[in-house]
C-alpha positions in Angstrom: -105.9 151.0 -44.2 -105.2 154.3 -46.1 -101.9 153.2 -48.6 -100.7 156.9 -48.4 -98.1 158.7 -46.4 -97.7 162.4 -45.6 -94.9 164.3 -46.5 -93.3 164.7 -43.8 -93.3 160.9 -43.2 -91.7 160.6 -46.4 -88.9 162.7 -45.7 -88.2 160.7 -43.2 -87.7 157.7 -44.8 -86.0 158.5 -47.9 -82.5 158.4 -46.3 -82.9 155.2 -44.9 -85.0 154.2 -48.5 -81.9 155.5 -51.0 -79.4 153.4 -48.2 -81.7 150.6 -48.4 -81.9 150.4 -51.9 -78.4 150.8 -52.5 -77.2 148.4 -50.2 -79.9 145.7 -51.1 -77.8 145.3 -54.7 -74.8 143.5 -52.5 -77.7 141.3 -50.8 -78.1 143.8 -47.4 -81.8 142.7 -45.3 -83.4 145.6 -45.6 -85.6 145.7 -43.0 -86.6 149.2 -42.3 -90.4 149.1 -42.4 -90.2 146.4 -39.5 -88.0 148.9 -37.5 -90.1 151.9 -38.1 -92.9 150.0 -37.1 -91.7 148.6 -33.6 -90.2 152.5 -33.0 -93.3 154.6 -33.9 -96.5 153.1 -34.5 -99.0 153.1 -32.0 -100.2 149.5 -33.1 -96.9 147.9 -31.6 -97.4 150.2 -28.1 -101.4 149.0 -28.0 -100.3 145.7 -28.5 -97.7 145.4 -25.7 -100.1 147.0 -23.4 -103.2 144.4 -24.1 -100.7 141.5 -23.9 -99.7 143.3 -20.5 -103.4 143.5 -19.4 -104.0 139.8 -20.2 -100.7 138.7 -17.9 -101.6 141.0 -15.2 -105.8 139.3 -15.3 -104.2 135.6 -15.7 -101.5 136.1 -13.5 -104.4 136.8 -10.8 -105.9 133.2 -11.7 -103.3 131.1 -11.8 -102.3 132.3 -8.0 -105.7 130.9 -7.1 -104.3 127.6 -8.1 -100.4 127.5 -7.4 -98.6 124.7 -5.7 -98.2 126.1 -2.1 -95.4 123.9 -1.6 -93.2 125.7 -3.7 -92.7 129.5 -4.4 -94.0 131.2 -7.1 -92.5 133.4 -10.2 -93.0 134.3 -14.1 -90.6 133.6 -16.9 -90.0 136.7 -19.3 -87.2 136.6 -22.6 -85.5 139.7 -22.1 -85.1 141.8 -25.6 -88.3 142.9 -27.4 -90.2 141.6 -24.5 -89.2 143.7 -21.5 -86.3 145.9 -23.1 -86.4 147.7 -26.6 -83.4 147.3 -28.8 -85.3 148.6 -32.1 -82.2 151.1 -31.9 -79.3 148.8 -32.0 -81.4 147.4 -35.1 -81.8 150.9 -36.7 -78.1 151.9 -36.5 -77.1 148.3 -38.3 -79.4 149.6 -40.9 -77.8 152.9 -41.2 -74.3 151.0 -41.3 -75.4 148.7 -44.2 -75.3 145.8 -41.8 -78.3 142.7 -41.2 -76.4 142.0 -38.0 -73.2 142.2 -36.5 -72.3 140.6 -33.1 -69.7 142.8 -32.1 -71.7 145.8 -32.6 -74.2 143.7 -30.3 -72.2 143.5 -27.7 -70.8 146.9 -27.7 -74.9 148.0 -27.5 -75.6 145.5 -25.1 -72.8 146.6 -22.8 -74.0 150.4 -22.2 -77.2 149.6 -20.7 -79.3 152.5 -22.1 -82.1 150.0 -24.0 -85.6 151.5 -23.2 -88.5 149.3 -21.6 -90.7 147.6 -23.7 -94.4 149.3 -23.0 -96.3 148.2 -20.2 -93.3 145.6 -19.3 -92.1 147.4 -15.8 -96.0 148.0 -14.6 -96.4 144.2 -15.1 -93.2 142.9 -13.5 -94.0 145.3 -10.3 -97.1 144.3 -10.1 -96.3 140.7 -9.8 -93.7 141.4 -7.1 -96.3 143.2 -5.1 -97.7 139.3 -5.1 -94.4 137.9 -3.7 -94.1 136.5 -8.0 -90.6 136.7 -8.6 -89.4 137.1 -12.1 -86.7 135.0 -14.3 -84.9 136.7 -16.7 -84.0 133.7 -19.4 -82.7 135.8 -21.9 -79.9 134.4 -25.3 -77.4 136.8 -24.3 -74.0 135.6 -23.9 -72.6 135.2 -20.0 -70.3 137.6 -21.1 -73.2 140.7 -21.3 -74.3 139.9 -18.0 -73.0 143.4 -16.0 -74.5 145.6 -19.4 -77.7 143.2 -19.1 -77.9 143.9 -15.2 -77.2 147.9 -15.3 -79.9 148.2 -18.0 -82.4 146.1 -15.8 -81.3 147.8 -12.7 -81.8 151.5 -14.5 -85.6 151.3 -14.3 -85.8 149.8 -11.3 -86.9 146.0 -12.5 -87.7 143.6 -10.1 -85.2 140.7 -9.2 -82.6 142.3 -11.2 -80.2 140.3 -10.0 -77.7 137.5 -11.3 -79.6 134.9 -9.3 -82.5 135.7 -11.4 -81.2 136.6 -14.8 -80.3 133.2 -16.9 -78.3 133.6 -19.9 -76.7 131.5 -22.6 -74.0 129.8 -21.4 -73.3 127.2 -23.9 -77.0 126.8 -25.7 -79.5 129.1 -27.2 -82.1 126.1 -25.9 -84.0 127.7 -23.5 -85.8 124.2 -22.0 -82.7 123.2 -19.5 -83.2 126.8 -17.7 -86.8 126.6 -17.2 -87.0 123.2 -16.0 -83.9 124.4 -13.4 -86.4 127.2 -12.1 -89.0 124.4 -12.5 -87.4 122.0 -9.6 -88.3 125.3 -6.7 -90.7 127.4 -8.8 -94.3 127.1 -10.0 -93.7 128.8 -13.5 -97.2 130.9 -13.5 -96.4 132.7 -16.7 -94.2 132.8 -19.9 -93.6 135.7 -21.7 -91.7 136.2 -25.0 -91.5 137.7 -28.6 -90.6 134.2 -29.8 -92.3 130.7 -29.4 -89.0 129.2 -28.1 -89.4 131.5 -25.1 -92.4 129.4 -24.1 -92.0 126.0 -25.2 -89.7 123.6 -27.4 -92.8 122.4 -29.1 -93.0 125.5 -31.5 -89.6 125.1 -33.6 -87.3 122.4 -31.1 -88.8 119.8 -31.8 -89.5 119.5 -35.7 -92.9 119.7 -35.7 -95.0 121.7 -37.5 -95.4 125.1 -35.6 -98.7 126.0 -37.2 -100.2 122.7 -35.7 -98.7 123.1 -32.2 -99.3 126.8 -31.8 -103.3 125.7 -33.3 -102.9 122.9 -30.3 -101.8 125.2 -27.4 -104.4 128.3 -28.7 -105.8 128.0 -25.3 -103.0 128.8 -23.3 -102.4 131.8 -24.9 -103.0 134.6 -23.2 -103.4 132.6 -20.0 -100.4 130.6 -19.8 -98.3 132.1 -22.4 -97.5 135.5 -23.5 -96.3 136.6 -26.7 -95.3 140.3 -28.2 -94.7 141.2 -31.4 -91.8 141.8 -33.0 -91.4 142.2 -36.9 -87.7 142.5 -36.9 -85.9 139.1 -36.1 -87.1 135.6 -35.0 -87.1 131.6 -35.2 -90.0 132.0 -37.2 -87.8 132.9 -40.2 -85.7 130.2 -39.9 -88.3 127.9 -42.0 -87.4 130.1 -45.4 -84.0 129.1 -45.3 -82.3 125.9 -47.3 -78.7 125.8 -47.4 -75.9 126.7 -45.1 -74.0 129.6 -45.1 -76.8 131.5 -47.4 -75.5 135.0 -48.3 -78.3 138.0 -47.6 -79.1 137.9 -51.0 -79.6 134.0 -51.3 -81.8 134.6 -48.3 -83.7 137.4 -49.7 -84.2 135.4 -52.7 -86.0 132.5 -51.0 -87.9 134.6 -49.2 -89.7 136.5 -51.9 -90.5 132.6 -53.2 -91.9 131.7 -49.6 -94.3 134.3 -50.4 -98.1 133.5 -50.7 -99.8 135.1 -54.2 -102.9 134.8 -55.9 
């Protein structure tokens, strides 16, 4: 890769570079590059549309093989896997903030998140298949009627509360999927975050390298994952301590790091 950027590019980022920088000196996450990445490069779109491409191809096998006894359906995490909230991220970043939950609400309350690429064609294509889809998504109860008009605004399939799951009193996602499990046959999982496939990844302290190196298979069959540079459980290993301040966080880590 070329380690250049054209001026006009650069213009660009020095306003969010100078806030960055300034901010970073009272511990701020700046996490710009990850932003700018999931907005504009074209590596984040061809990604979501070849993960798209694979469900679509092993969403066509595993009907071959479903339970008839039960109906079927697929499993998607809502944000950064069907709806893009890279904006919400961008103005915390132009506030000085790593995360604010009331400023999440507020976003999450007007509906206007765009569609992750490929995310809509997928989901309509499995309807035309009588698959019905299960939004099991982290968001509060509470951001159920923003949730809904966002899903309903493109036209989503089963946007509906029957069919959206959200955290009503634990971010563990396992308790929801085995409740669609008991009428279901779960065909696919999809998700920006191992936890949206399986407790095995980070629930069940074991070593996530090992178990995603175990399950390598049944990705891209089974399970579907998108990318998302921004936020995760993945980050979650850095961290010692409770109630680490940004720049505590910041400072472990930079020694996390792998150098020569």
């Amino acid at each position: 890769m070329k380690r250049f950027l054209s001026f006009s590019f650069i213009t660009l980022l020095l306003p969010l570079g100078i806030l960055a920088q300034k901010n970073n000196k009272t511990g701020f996450r700046d996490y710009t590059n990850a932003v700018l990445w999931q907005q504009h490069s074209g590596e984040m779109r061809a990604l979501t549309f070849q993960a798209f491409n694979f469900a679509r191809l092993s969403l066509l096998e595993q009907l071959k093989t479903a339970d008839t006894l039960k109906r079927n359906c697929v499993v998607v995490d809502i944000d950064e896997t069907v709806l893009d909230n890279s904006p919400f991220q961008g103005k915390e970043l132009q506030k000085g903030l790593s995360y604010n939950q009331e400023d999440w609400v507020n976003w999450t309350s007007k509906g206007i998140a765009d569609t992750i690429p490929g995310a809509l064609g997928f989901l309509k294509f499995a309807a035309r298949f009588n698959v019905e889809v299960f939004y099991v998504s982290n968001r509060l109860t509470s951001e159920l009627e923003g949730t809904l008009k966002n899903l309903k605004r493109f036209g989503f399939p089963n946007a509906d509360a029957a069919h959206l799951l959200l955290n009503s009193s634990t971010a563990d996602k396992e308790p929801r999927r085995k409740s669609i499990m008991e009428n279901y046959n779960i065909l696919l999982l999809c998700g920006d975050n191992l936890s949206d496939l399986s407790n095995v990844f980070y629930r069940e302290n074991k070593n996530t390298k090992v178990e995603v190196d175990r399950a390598q298979q049944l990705f891209g069959t089974k399970y579907i994952v998108f990318p998302n540079p921004m936020y995760g459980d993945w980050e979650k290993q850095f961290y010692q301590g409770k109630d680490l301040k940004e720049n505590e966080k910041a400072e472990q880590r930079i020694k996390a790091l792998k150098t020569y």
